[in-house]
N, C-alpha and C positions, 0 to 999 in steps of 0.2 A: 462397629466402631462408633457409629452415631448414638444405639442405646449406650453404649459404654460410657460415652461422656455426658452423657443425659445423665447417668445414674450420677458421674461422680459427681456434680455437679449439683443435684439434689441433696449429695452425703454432705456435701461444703456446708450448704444454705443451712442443712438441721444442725450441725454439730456447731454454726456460728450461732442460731436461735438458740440452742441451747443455753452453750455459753453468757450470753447475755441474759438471759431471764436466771442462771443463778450468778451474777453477779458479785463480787465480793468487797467488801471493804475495807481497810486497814485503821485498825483498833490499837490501843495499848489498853490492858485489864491490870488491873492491880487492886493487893488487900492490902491492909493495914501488919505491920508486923509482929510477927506470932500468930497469922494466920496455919492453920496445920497445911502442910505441903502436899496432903493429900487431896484436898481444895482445890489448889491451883492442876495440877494431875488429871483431876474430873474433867475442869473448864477445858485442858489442852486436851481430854482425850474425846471429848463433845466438839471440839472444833475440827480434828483431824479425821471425826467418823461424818463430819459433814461436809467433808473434801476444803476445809481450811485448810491454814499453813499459820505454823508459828514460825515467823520471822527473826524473832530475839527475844531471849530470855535477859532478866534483869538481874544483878548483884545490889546492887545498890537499894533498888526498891522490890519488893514482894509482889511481883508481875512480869509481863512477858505482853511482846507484840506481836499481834498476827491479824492474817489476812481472812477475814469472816464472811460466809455470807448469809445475811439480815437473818434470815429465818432461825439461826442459834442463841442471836444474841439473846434471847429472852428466855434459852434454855440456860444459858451463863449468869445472868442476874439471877434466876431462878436459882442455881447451885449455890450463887455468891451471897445470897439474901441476908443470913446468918453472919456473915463475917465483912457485911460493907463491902462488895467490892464495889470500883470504882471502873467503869468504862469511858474511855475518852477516842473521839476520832483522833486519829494519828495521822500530824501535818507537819511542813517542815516549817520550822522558827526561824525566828530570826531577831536580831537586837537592834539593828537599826532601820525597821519600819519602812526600807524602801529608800531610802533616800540617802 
């Protein structure tokens, strides 16, 4: 019983180290319009092969938010290079400033 909670205990500690050392961060990516759709495609299938998550995709503008971590993002500008994309950290707004 005592190694048994020894082990699991050890399982907790690696799989929260892990966790934390890939880290993720929430992005909105977007190109300019008339980007080809196969573009954005690449970006989402680069972020979902490096355990991303697309969060929301956009109508309005030619991008999509999701949750990255750092080590893609330079695979995504890299794709985007040709077509301008545009990466922004994604925060919440607001209009009146707090007050």
């Amino acid at each position: 019983m005592k190694f048994f909670l020894s082990t699991l205990i050890l399982l907790v500690m690696a799989v929260c180290a892990f966790a934390a050392s890939e880290s993720q961060q929430p992005v909105i990516i977007s190109y300019p319009p008339g980007t080809p759709e196969h573009v954005l495609e690449e970006a989402k299938k680069a972020i979902i092969d490096a355990k991303g998550t697309i969060t929301h995709e956009y109508n309005i503008i030619t991008g999509f938010a999701a949750k990255v971590p750092s080590k893609v993002l330079d695979s995504i500008k890299t794709l985007g290079q040709k077509y301008n994309v545009l990466i922004e950290q994604d925060q919440e707004m607001s209009i009146n400033s707090g007050h």
